[in-house]
C-alpha positions as CSV (number, residue, x, y, z in Angstrom):
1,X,63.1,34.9,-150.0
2,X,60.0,37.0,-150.2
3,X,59.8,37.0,-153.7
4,X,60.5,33.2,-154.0
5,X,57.6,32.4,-151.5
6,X,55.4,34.8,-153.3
7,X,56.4,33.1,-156.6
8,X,55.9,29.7,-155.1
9,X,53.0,30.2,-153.6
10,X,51.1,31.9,-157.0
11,X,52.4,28.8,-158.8
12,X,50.8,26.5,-156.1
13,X,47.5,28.2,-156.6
14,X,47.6,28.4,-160.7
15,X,48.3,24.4,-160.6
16,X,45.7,23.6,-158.7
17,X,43.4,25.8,-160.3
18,X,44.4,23.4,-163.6
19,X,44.4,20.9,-162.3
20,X,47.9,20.1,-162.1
21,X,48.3,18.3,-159.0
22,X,51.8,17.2,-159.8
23,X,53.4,21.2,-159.9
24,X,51.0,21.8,-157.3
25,X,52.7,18.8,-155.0
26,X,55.9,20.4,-156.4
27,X,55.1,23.8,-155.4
28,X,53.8,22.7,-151.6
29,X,57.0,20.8,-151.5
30,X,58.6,23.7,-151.5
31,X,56.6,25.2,-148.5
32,X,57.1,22.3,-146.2
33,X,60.8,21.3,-147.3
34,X,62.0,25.2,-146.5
35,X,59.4,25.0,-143.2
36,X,57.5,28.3,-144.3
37,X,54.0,26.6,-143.1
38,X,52.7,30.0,-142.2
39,X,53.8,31.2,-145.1
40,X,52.2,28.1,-147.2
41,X,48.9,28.4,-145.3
42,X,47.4,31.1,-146.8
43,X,48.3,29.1,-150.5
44,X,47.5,26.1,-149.4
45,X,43.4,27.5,-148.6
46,X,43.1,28.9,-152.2
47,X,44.5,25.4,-153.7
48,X,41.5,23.9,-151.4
49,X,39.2,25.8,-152.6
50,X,40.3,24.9,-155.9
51,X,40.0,21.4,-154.9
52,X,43.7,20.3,-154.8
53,X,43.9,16.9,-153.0
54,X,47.2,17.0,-151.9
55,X,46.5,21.0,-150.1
56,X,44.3,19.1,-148.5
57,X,45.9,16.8,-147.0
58,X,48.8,19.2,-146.4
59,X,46.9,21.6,-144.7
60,X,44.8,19.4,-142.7
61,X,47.7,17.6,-141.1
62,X,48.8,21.0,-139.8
63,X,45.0,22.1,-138.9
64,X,45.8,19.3,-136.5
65,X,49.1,19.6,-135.3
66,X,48.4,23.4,-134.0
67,X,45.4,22.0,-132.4
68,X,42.3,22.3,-134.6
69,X,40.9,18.9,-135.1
70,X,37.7,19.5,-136.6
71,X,39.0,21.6,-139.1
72,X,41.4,18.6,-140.0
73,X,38.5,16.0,-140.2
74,X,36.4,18.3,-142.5
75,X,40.0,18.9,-144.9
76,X,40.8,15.2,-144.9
77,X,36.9,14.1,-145.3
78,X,36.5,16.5,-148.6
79,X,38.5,14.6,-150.8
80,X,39.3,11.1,-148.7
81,X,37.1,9.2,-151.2
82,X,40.1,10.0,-154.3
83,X,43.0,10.7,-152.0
84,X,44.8,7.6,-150.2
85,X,46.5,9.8,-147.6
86,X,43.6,11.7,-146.5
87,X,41.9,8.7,-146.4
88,X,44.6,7.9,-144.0
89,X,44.8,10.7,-141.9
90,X,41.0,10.6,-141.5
91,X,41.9,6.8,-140.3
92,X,44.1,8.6,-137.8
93,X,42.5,10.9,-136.6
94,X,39.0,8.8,-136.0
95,X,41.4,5.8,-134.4
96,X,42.7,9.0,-131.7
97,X,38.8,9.5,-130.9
98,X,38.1,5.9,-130.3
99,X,35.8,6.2,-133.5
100,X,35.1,2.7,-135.3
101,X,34.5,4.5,-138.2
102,X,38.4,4.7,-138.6
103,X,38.7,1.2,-140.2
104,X,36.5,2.1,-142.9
105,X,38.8,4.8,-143.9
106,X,42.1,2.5,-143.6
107,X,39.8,0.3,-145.7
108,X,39.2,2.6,-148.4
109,X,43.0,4.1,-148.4
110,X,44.1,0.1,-149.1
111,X,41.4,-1.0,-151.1
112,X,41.3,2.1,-153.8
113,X,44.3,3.7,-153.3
114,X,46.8,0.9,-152.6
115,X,48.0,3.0,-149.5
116,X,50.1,0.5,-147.0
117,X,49.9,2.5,-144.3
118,X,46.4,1.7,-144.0
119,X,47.3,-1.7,-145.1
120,X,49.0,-1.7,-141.5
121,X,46.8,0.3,-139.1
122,X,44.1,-2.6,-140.3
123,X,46.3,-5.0,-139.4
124,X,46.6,-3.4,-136.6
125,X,43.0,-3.3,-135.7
126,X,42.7,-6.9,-136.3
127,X,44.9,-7.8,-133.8
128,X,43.0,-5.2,-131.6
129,X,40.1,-7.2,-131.9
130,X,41.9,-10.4,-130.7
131,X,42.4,-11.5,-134.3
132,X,45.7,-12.0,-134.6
133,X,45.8,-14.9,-136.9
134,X,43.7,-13.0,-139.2
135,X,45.7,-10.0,-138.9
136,X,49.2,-11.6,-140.1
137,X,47.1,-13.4,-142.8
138,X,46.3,-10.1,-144.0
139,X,49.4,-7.9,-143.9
140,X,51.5,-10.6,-145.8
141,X,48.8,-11.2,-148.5
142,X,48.8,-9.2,-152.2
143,X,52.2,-8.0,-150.9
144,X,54.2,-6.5,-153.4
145,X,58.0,-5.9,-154.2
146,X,59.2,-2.8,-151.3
147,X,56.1,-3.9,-148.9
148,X,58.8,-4.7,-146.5
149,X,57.3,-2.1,-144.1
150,X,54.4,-5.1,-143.6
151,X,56.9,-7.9,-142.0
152,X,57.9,-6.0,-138.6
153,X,53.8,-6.5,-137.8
154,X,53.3,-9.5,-139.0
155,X,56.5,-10.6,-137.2
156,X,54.7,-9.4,-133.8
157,X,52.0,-10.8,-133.8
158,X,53.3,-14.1,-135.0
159,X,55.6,-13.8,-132.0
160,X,52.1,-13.3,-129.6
161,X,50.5,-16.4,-131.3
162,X,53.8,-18.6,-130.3
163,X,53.5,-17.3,-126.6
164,X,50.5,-18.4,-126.7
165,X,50.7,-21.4,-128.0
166,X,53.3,-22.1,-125.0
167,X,51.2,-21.0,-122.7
168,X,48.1,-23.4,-123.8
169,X,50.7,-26.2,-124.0
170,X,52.2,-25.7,-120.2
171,X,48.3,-25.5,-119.5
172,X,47.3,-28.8,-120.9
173,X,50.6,-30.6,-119.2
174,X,49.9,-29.2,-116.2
175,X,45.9,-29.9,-116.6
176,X,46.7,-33.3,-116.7
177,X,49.3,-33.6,-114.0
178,X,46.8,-31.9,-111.7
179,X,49.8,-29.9,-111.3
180,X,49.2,-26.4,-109.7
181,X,52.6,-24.9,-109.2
182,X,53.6,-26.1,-113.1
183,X,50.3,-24.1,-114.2
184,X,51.8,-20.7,-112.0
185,X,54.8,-21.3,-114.2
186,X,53.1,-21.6,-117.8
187,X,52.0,-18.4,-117.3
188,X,54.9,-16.4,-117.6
189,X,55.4,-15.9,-121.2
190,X,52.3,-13.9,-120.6
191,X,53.9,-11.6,-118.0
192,X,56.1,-10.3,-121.2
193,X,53.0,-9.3,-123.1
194,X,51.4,-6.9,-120.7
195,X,52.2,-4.2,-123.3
196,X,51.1,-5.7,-125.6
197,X,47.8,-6.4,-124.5
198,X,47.1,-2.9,-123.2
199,X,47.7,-1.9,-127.3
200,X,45.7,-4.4,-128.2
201,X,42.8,-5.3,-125.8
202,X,41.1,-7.8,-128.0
203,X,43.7,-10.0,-127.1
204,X,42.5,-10.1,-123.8
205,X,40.2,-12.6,-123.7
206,X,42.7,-15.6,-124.9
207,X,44.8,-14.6,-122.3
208,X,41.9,-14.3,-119.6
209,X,41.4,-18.0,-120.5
210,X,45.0,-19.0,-120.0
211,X,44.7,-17.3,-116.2
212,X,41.4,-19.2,-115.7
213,X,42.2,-22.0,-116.4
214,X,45.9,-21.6,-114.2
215,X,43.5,-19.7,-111.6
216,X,41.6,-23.3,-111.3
217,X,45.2,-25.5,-110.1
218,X,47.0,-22.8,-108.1
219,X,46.5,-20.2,-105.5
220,X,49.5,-18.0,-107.0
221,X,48.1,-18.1,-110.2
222,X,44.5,-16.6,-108.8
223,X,46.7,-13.4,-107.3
224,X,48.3,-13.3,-111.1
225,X,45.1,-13.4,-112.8
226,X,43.4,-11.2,-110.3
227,X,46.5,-8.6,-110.7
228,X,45.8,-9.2,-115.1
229,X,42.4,-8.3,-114.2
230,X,43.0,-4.4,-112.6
231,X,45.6,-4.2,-115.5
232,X,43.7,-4.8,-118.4
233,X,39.5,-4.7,-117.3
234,X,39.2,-1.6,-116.1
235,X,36.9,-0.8,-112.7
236,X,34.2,-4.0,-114.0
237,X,36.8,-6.1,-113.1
238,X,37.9,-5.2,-109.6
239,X,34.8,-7.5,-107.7
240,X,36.5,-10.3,-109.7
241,X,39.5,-9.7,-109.0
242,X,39.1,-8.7,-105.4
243,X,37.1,-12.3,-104.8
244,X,40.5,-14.4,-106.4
245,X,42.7,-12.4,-104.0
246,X,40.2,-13.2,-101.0
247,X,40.1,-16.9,-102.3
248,X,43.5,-17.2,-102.2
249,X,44.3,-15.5,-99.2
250,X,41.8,-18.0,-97.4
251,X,43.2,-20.6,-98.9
252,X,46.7,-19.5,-96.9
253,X,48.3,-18.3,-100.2
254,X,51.1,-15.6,-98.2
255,X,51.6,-12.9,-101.1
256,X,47.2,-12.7,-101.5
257,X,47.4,-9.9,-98.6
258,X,50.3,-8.3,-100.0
259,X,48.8,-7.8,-103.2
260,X,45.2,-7.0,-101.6
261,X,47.1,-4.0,-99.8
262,X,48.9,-2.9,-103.0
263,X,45.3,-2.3,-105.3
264,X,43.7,-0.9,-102.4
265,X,47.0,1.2,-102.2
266,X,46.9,1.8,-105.9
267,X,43.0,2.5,-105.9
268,X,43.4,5.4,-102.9
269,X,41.5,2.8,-100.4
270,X,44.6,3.8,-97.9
271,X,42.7,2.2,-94.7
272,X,42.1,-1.1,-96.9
273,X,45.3,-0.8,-97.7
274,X,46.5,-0.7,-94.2
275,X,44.8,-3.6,-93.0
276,X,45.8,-6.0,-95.7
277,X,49.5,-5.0,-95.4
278,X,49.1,-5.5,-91.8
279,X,48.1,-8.6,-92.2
280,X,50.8,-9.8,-94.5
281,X,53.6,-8.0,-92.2
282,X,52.4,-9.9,-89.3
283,X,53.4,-13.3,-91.3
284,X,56.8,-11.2,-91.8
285,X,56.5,-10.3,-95.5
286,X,59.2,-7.8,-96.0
287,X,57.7,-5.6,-98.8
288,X,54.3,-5.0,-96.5
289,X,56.1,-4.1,-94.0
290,X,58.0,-1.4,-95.6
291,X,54.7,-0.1,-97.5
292,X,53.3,0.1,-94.0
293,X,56.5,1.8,-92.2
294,X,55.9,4.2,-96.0
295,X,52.3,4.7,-95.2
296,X,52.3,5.4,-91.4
297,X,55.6,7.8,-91.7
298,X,53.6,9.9,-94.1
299,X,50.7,9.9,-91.7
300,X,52.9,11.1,-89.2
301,X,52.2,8.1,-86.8
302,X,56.5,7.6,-86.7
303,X,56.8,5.3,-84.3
304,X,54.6,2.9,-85.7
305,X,56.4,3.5,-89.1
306,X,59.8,3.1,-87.2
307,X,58.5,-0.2,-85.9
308,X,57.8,-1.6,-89.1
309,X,60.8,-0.2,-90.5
310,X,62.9,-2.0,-87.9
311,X,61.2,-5.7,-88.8
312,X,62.8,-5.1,-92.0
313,X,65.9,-4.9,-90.6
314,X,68.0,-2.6,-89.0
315,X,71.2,-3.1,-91.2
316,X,69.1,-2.2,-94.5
317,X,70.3,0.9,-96.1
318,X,67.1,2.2,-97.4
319,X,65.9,1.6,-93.5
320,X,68.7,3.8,-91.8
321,X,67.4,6.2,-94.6
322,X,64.1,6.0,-93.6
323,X,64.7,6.4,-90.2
324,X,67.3,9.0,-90.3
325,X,64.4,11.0,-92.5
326,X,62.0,10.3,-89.2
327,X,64.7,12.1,-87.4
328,X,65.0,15.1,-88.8
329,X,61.0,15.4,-89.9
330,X,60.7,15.5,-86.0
331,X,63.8,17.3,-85.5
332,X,62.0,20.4,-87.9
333,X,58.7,19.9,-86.5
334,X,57.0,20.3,-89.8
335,X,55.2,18.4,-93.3
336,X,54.5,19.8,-95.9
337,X,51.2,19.9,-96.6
338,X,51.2,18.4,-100.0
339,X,52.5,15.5,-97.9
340,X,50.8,14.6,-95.5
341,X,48.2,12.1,-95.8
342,X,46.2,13.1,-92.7
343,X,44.8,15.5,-94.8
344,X,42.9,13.1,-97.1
345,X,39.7,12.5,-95.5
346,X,39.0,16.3,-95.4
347,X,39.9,17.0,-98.6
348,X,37.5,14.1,-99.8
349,X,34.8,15.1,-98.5
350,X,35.3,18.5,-99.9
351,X,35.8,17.5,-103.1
352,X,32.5,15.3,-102.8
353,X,30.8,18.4,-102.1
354,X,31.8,20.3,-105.4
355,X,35.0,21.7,-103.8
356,X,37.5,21.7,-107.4
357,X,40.5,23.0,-105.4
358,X,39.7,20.4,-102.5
359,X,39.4,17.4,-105.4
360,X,42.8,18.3,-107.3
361,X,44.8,18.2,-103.8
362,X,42.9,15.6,-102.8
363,X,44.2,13.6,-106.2
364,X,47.6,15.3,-106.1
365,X,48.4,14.0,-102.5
366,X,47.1,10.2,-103.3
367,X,49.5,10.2,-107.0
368,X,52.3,12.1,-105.1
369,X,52.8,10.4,-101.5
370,X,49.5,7.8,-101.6
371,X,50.6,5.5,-104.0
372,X,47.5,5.9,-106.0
373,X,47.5,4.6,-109.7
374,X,47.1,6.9,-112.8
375,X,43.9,5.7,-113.7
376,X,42.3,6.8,-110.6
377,X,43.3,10.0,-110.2
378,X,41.9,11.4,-113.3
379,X,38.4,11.8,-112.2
380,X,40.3,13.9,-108.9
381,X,41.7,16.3,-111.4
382,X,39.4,16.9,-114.0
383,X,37.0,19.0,-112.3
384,X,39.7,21.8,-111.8
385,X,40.7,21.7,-115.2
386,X,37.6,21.8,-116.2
387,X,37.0,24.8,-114.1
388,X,39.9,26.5,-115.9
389,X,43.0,26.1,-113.6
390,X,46.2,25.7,-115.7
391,X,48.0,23.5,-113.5
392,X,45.2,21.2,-113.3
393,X,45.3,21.3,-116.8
394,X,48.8,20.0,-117.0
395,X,48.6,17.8,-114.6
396,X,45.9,15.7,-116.2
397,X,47.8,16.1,-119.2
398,X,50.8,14.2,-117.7
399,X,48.2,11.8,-116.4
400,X,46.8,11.2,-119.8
401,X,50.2,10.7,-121.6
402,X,50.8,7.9,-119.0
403,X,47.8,6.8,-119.8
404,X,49.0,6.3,-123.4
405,X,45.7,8.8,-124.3
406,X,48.1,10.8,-127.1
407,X,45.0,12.8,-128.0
408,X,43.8,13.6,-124.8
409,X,47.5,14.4,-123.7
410,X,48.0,17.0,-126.1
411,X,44.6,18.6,-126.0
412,X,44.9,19.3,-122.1
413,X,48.2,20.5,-122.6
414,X,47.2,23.1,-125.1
415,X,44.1,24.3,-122.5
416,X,47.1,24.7,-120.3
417,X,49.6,26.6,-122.6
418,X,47.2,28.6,-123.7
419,X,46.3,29.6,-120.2
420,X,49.8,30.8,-119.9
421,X,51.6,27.4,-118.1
422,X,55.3,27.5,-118.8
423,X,55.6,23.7,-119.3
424,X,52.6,23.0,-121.0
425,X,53.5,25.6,-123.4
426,X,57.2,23.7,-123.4
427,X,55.3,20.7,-124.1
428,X,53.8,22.5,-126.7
429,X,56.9,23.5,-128.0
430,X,58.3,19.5,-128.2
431,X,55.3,18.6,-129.8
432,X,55.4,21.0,-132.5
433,X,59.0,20.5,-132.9
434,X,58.3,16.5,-133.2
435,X,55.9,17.2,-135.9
436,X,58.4,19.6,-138.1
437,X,56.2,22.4,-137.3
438,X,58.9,24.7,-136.2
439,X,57.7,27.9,-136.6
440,X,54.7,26.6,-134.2
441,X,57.1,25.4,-131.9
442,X,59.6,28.6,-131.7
443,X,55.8,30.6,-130.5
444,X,55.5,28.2,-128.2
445,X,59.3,28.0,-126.9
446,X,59.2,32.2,-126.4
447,X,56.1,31.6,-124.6
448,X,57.7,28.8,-122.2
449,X,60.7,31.1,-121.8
450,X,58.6,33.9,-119.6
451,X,59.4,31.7,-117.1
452,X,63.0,32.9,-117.0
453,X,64.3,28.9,-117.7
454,X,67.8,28.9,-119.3
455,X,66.5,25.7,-120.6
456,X,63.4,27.2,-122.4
457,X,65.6,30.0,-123.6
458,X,68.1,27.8,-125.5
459,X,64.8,26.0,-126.8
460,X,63.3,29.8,-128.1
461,X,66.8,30.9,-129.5
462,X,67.8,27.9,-131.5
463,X,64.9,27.8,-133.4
464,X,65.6,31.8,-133.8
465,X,69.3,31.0,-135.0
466,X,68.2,28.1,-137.0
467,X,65.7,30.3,-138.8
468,X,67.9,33.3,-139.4
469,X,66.3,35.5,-137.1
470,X,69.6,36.0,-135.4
471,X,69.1,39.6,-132.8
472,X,66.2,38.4,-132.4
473,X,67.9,35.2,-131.2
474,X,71.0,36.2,-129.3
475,X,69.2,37.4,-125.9
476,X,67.7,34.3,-125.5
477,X,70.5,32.4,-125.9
478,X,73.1,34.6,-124.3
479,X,70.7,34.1,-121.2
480,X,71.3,30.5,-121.3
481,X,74.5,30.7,-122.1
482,X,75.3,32.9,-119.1
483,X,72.9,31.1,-116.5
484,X,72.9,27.6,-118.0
485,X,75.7,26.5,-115.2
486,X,76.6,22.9,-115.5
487,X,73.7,21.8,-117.9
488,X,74.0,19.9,-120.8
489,X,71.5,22.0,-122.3
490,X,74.2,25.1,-122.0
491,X,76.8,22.9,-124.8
492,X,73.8,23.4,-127.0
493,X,73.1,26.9,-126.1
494,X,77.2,27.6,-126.4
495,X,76.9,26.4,-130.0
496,X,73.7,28.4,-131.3
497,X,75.1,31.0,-129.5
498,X,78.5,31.4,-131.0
499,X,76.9,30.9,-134.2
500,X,74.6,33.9,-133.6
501,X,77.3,36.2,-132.8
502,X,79.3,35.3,-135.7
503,X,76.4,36.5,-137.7
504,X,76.2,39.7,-136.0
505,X,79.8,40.3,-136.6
506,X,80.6,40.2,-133.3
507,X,83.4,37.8,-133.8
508,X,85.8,38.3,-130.5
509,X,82.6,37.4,-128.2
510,X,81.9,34.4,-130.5
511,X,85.0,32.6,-130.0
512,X,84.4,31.7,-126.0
513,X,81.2,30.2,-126.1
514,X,82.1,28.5,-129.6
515,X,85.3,26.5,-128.0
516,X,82.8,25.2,-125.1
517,X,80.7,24.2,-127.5
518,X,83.2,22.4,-130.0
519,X,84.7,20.8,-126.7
520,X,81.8,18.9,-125.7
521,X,79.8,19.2,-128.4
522,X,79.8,15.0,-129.1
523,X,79.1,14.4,-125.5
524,X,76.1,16.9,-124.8
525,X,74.3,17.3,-127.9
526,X,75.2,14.7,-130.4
527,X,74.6,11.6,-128.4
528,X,71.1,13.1,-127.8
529,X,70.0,13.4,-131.7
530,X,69.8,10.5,-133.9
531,X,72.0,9.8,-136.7
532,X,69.3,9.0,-138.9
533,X,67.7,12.2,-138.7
534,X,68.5,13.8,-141.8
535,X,65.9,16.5,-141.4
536,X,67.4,17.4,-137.9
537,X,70.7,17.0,-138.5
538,X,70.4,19.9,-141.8
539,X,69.3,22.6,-139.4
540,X,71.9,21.6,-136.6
541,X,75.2,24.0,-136.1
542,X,78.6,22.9,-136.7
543,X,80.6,24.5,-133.4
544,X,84.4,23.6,-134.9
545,X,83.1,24.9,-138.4
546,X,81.3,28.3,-137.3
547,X,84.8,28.3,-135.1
548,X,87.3,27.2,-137.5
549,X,85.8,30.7,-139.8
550,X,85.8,33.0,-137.1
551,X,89.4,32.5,-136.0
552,X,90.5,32.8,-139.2
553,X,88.4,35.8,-139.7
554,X,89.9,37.3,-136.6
555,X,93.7,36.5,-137.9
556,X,93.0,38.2,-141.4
């Protein structure tokens, strides 16, 4: 394999140094198909320098996946102006960073190289920017035979006008009926597109219209459009929205309170909170009185949160829960501290002093147990990643990925990996694996398994057995296989292992974990893989086949 590497990679170089980008492409094919990327790196920079295209783009996309962005710009930028898929990439990459400059790119990959991938991503930013119409008008013109890839989009957002379209229409009926409660209703196809709207915030301000003019007829529909507001206009919006949920709770409108003590909830205001739940469990609103029983039981103030628990009603499951959980919180006589709310006030103003540690508990106990929302928690837990703390680090990450922040995600996840976080560097691992990068993701897997997971183990010795290293792999996996108990994960585990020992010769010890395996193989580990996934499904072991050979090894 040596050799054929060596010969590969010499002919990649001699190519491009020709010229001869299609033996070149042939040659990197050869690289990527076999996964030998670090292998096909040090190639890949001498067909750069020797201007090959398609190195470029090869090599830049894996600049990026293993975490060096600016490298990738600089590869993809070099030769984007000839080169429809680094034009792409570059697209990608500035569309990640928020940078406008990213449509120019998509622009030049459709306009010069015919590249529909950029055809779509500026369809896509159309819509982004509210224009929708435009955007379908786009995709489906100087479409050609195979540009079937095209329809799913236009499809979409075809689907959003017609929503909206029923919305306006509801609008105008109930306009003219001076009907409030039918203009509440002719919002709801909009209630669908939340989604959609946070993918593409240009739409926005058509739908802002629809609640406005709903908001004008109906005190429900003020509480929807003030709830649309924290959901798609970021902090500006909350005075708005704030003043439609007063409005309407003056105007008698029962759920206003509710929802006032939810935001306030969801925004860390736990006193605000308090008091509009209060007042909406006074008028015997169910839900505000279980947030309150919730929100005084984690305070420790139990017998308020057993009164509130008990105007629920007695006979409700989830209350005898609740209150049997009282019980025995008293009954131990301790909270953890990561519970217990009582701690916030503190902790704030600690972390308004400059205290790091003080700010991530402080934002770890409001995401965990104060109902606080995503969005506000980041500026909590930033400062003590910033300062360096890995679990900080990995926090924000998950933050981020809930955020739908794909860029940010994975770049807090590698400051935590790389400061030696087990999961992060499992993340790591998953993310290199999505991208095909799999000698990236077996580093990352070995590094994960320090932590002494069975699960991490399995992760670190299939990618050993899968790329031959197999003594290097069996320790890994015999750990799984041994303290994997009842796990799914341990069918896989069963499988590589088996297979691993059958390499080694070790056929009597192979034949156990290789009948688990084959047993429950469809169960655990197909159903969890998609069909479709050619490239997956090549590198996957066959249990019944691996033990089909060793038993009749073992009889000859």
């Amino acid at each position: 394999m040596t050799q054929d590497i060596q010969a590969h990679g010499e002919a990649l170089v001699a190519a491009a140094r020709a010229g001869d980008t299609r033996t070149a492409r042939r040659h990197t094919d050869f690289f990527v198909l076999r996964k030998h990327v670090d292998e096909g790196i040090p190639y890949w920079e001498q067909a750069v320098a020797a201007g090959d295209a398609f190195s470029h783009y090869t090599l830049a996309r894996y600049r990026k996946i293993r975490g060096d962005r600016q490298a990738a710009d600089a590869l993809y930028r070099a030769v984007a102006e000839r080169h429809a898929g680094c034009a792409y990439g570059l697209g990608v990459l500035l569309r990640e960073d928020g940078d406008p400059e990213a449509a120019d790119w998509f622009r030049r990959g459709w306009e010069e190289g015919r590249n529909l991938d950029c055809k779509i991503e500026l369809g896509k930013l159309l819509a982004a920017e509210g224009r929708i119409d435009e955007a379908a008008r786009f995709l489906m013109s100087d479409i050609e035979l195979g540009d079937i890839a095209v329809f799913r989009w236009v499809q979409l957002f075809e689907s959003i006008r017609e929503d909206f379209d029923r919305v306006a229409a509801g609008l105008d009926a109930a306009e003219a009926a001076g009907d409030g409660a039918a203009a509440a209703e002719a919002l709801r196809p909009l209630f669908a597109l939340e989604q959609r709207l946070r993918e593409y915030p240009g739409l926005t301000a058509e739908a802002a219209g629809y609640y406005r003019r709903a908001a004008a007829l109906s005190a429900s529909a003020r509480v929807d459009h003030a709830v649309f507001l924290t959901e798609t206009g970021g902090e500006a919006s909350w005075p708005e929205a704030r003043s439609l949920l007063l409005q309407a709770h003056e105007e008698g409108y029962a759920g206003a309170a509710y929802v006032l003590g939810i935001l306030h909830e969801r925004r860390g205001d736990l006193g605000e909170a308090e008091h509009w739940y209060g007042l909406a469990a006074d008028r015997g609103h169910q839900s505000a009185q279980w947030n309150l029983g919730i929100l005084c039981k984690r305070q420790r103030r139990y017998e308020e949160a057993e009164r509130w628990f008990r105007e629920v009603g007695e006979d409700d499951e989830d209350v005898v829960e609740q209150l049997a959980r009282i019980a025995a919180i008293r009954a131990s006589g301790t909270v953890a501290p990561g519970k217990d709310l009582r701690r916030l006030p503190g902790l704030r103003e600690r972390a308004e002093a400059g205290d790091v540690h003080a700010s991530y508990a402080y934002g770890k106990i409001l995401g965990d147990w104060g109902g606080a929302d995503d969005r506000h928690l980041v500026r909590w837990l930033e400062p003590a990643a910033l300062a360096g703390d890995p679990q900080a680090a990995y926090e924000l990450a998950e933050l981020y990925g809930a955020l739908c922040r794909p860029a940010l995600r994975d770049q807090w996840y590698r400051t935590a990996a790389e400061a030696g976080h087990d999961d992060a560097c499992n993340r790591m691992g998953w993310l290199s694996e999505h991208h095909r990068d799999y000698q990236e993701a077996e580093r990352w897997y070995v590094r994960a398994a320090g932590d002494g997971s069975p699960l991490n183990s399995m992760l670190a010795g299939k990618l050993k057995a899968q790329r031959g290293a197999y003594a290097e792999a069996e320790p890994y996996l015999r750990m799984a296989w041994e303290q994997g108990g009842d796990a799914a994960y341990r069918t896989e585990a069963a499988g590589y292992y088996g297979l691993v020992l059958h390499r080694l010769g070790r056929l009597a010890e192979a034949t156990e974990p290789l009948r688990t395996a084959a047993a429950r193989w469809d169960d655990d580990v197909s159903a969890r893989y998609s069909r479709d996934d050619l490239d997956v499904l090549s590198r996957t072991v066959d249990p019944e086949k691996e033990l089909a050979e060793v038993e009749a090894a073992l009889s000859a």
